[in-house]
TORGURO-766790 format. One record per residue (C-alpha): x, y, z. Coordinates in pm, whole numbers, plus 50000, padded with zeros to 5 digits. Layout:
N
XYZ
...
***
This chain:
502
145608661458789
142938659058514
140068643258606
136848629258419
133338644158485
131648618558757
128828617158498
131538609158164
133848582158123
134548543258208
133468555858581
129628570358495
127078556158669
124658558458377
127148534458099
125428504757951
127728477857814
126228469957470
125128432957434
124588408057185
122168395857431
118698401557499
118678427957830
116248427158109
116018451158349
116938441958707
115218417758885
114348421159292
113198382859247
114398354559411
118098345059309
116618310659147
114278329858923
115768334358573
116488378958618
118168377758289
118128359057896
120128325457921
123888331357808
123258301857489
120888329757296
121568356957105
120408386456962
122368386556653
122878366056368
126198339956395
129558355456280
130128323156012
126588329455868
127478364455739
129458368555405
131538393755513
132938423655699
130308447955653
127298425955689
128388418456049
128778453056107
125518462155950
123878436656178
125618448656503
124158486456373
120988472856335
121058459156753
122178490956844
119148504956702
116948480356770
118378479857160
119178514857261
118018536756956
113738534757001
114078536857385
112308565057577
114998580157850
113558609958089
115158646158016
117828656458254
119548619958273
122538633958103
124188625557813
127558603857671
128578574757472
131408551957457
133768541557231
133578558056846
129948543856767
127388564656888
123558556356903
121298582456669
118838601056856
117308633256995
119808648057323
119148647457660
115468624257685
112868620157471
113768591257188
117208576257125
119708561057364
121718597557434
120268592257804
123008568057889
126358559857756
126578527257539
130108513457496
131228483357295
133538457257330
135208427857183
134418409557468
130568412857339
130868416557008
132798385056985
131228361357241
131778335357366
135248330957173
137168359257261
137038353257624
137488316657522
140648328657398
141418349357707
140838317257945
143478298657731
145768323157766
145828325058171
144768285958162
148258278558000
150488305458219
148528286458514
149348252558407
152818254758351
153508275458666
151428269158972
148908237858828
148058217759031
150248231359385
147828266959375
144018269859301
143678292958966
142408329159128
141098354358886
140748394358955
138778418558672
138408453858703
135888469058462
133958437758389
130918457958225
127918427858200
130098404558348
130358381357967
133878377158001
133358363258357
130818339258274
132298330957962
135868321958112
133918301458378
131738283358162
134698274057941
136828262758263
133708240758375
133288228858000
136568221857934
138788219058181
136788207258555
139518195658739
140568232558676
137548244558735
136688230759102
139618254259191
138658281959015
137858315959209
136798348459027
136218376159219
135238411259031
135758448359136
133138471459015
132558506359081
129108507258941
125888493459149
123758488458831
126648468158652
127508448858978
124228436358985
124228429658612
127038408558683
125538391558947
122318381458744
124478370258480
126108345858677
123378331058856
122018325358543
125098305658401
124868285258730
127428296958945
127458308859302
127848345259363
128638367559682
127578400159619
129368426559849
128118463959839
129518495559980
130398488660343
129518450360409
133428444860396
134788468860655
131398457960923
132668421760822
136528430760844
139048436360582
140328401960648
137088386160465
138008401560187
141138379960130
140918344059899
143788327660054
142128303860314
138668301760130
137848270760033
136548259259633
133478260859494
133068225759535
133188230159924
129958248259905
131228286559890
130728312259651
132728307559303
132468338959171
132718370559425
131728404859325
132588436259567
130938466159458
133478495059511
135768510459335
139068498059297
141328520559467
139338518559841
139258479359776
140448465060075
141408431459972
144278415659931
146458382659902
149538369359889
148828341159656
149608340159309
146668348959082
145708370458751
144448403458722
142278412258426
142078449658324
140138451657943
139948486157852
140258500858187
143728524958141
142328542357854
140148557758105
142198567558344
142848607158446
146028621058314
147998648658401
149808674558130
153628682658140
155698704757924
159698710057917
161488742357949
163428741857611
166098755457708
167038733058099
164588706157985
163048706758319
159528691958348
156578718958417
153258705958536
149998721358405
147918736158628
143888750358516
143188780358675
139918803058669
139648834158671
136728858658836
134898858558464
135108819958434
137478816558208
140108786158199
143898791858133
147308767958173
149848774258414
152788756858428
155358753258734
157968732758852
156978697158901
155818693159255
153048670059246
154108631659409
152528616159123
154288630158854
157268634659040
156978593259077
156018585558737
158998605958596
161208587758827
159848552558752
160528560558327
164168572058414
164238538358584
163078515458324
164728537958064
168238522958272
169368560058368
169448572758752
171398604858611
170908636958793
171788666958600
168078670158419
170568675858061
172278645558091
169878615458049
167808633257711
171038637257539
171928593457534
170888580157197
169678547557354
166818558757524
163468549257393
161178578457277
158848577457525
161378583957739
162508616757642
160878647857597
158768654957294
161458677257135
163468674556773
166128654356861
168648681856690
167868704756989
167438675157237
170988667357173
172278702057186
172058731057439
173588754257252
171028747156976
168648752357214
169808784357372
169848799357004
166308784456912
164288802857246
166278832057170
164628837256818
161608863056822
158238844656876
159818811456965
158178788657229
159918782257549
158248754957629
157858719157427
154768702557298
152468690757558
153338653157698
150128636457895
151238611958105
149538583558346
149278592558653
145988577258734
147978545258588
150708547258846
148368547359112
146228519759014
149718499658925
150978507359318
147708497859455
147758467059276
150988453159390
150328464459742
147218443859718
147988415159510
152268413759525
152578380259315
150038387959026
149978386258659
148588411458537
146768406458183
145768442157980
144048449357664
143968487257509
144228512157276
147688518857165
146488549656942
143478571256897
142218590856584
141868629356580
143258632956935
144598667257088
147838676556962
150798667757211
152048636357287
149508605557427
147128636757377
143238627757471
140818622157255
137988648557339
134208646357161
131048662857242
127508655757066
126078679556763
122998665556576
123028631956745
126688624156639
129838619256830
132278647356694
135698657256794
136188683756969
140278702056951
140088721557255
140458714357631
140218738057895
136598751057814
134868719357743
136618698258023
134148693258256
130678688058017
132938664657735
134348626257716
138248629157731
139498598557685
143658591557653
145138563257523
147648544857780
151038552557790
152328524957449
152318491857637
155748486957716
156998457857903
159428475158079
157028502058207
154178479858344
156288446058462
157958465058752
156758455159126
158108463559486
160758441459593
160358430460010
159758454260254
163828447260350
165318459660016
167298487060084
166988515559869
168938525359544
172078538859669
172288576359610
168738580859437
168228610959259
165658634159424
163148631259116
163468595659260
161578598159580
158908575159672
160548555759389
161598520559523
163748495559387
161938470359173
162758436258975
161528428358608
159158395758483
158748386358197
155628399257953
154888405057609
153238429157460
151598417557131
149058433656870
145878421656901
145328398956621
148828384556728
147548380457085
143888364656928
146248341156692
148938332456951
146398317357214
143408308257002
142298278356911
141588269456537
137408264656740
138148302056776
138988313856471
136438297156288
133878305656471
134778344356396
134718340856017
132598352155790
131718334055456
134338349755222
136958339755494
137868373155661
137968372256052
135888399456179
137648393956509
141028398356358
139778425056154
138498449256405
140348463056698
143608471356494
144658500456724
144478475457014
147248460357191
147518435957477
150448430057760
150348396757949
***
């Protein structure tokens, strides 16, 4: 399974989250002294007092420079950057902000009303199903400063109190710098916070870590709850309905590499060898690894096909692309065609490359071991620019005079680069699934590719494009507060390869 660098990626322990607000460095003061700027101030001029597109962006390049671009870093802290903007300076210390990675997000970028709009959007699920039988409980994973935490809160308190009072928000966050980020921010907003780092659950016992007999904020507990660990050795739980909030988190994810024998249209999982000169090559064998073996099975699932004969399911003109090998569909309906096509001199026996989620799957299984009766709320990429050739190929980039450039190799370069894949297309299908009661029996004669596959029941979700999802639950307060003086919507604007699922 591909893997990032521990020092790359959504996972580095270096990343700054870039901010239109004024940063402080942490505090070791007392919890009532003010550790960071007050949420109401900002660092950047107000969206409706620009006159257009570009002069918002010009300002936003202008607080990256003036934030992260004039900063002295010591040599040897390592080097990244986030997303497609990266901050000018000099490589590994000295000037420039190349000693840590600076990512940015709509979440920032487009505070407070994008989260505004993200707190209407679980606010009216919540309303209409569990309001007022179930308090409203909130989950995040990747929460970066913790703005859209704060921001959600604030606009629950503002707006809506008699939700608010049975509000809990707890966040999971891999990072110790961020966690405490998070922490400061929402002290400073006013709400209680519970800080939990790296072993205070287990000495306290998993059973602490559960929300379901806690009582509100109003009862003098914590409202906000941030365990600092990463996600997949969280040991809490609940069986309470609640939301889950994942903003840029799958794009992240490791992925593994399969091809297809042309000619069977068997899967073959990549494996990176080295050899005694350090060189990298790709090997490719049968599919053994549980992962893959479970993602494949889950997509023949969803794609309504439990077939066994590895020919049989590719060849049904109903199946959705992604579920079908990337081949011309001329040979993909034909083995005949095929036979003749691997037979020709110099012709591959193997199809393009196909990277799939793994990494996904297990954060998807952990998830609905954890939290069964969630809603799960995700915002992405749904495509990437100059991105390795193959199917839901990554997007690798390295640094060359101060500039992010892409970088159309792999093997080499995987350890010392960014790779970052876009998530499998949100599909509805794909991501609603969850495991039905431990006393569901089994599909009856489940193929073997199916093992470790369980039966599963669909909800319903939508998938929408982002300035759909931005339109669909904003408010007009929103909107207008994201447009610039010739009437274009930066918010709507931006972010055009993004999709959510909720």
């Amino acid at each position: 399974m591909f893997s990032q660098q521990p020092h790359y990626g959504y996972f580095a322990k270096q990343a700054t989250i870039f901010s239109t607000r004024p940063s402080a460095p942490p505090s070791t003061s007392a919890p009532s002294t003010p550790a960071v700027p007050s949420p109401t101030t900002s660092t950047t001029t107000d969206i409706t007092s620009h006159p257009n597109l570009t002069s918002f962006q010009e300002a936003i390049a202008e607080a990256y420079e003036r934030e992260y671009g004039a900063q002295v870093f010591p040599a040897g802290t390592g080097e990244g950057a986030g997303d497609d903007v990266a901050v000018g300076g000099s490589g590994k210390g000295g000037r420039g902000g190349l000693g840590r990675q600076v990512w940015h997000t709509p979440t920032e970028l487009f505070r407070p009303f994008y989260s505004r709009i993200i707190a209407r959007a679980l606010l009216s699920h919540y309303k209409l199903h569990h309001y007022p039988h179930s308090p409203l409980r909130i989950y995040e994973i990747g929460a970066g400063n913790g703005s859209l935490m704060v921001d959600v809160l604030s606009f629950l308190r503002d707006k809506h109190p008699e939700v608010f009072e049975r509000t809990r928000y707890e966040v999971v966050e891999i990072s110790a710098a961020l966690a405490e980020r998070q922490k400061q921010q929402a002290e400073m907003a006013g709400f209680s916070v519970e800080l939990v780092k790296p072993g205070q659950e287990r000495r306290k016992g998993a059973v602490a870590t559960s929300i379901k007999n806690r009582p509100t904020a109003g009862e003098g507990k914590a409202q906000v709850r941030i365990s600092n660990v990463d996600f997949f050795d969280w040991a809490g739980s609940s069986k309470d309905s609640c939301y889950f909030i994942a903003l840029e988190v799958f794009d992240n994810f490791a992925h593994d590499m399969i091809r297809y024998n042309l000619e069977t249209l068997e899967p073959m999982q990549a494996v990176v060898t080295i050899d005694a000169t350090g060189d990298f090559s790709l090997l490719y064998e049968p599919v053994t690894d549980p992962v893959i073996r479970r993602y494949l099975g889950y997509r023949r699932l969803v794609s309504g096909n439990n077939a066994t004969n590895a020919s049989g399911p590719f060849s049904s003109s109903h199946l959705p692309v992604s579920a079908t090998p990337p081949i011309n569909p001329l040979l993909l309906s034909s083995p005949l065609l095929r036979k003749i096509y691997t037979s020709l001199p110099f012709a591959p026996n193997l199809s393009a490359p196909e990277f799939i989620p793994t990494k996904q799957i297990l954060f998807l299984e952990k998830l609905r071991e954890a939290l069964p009766f969630h809603r799960l709320l995700v915002s992405d990429f749904d495509s990437l620019p100059d991105a390795v050739a193959g199917r839901n190929g990554p997007v690798v980039q390295t640094r060359y005079g101060g500039e992010m450039v892409p970088y159309f190799g792999m093997l080499k370069e995987m350890y010392s680069l960014i790779m970052t894949s876009p998530p499998r297309k949100l599909s509805s299908d794909f991501f609603s699934p969850h495991r039905l009661p431990e006393s569901s029996k089994p599909l009856a004669g489940t193929p073997p590719d199916l093992i470790g596959v369980r039966g599963f029941k669909h909800r319903h979700v939508g998938v929408y494009d982002h300035a759909e999802f931005l339109t669909r639950f904003g408010s007009q307060d929103e909107l207008k507060g994201t447009t610039t003086r010739d009437g274009d919507n930066v918010m709507l604007s931006m972010y055009k390869n993004v999709k959510f699922m909720f």
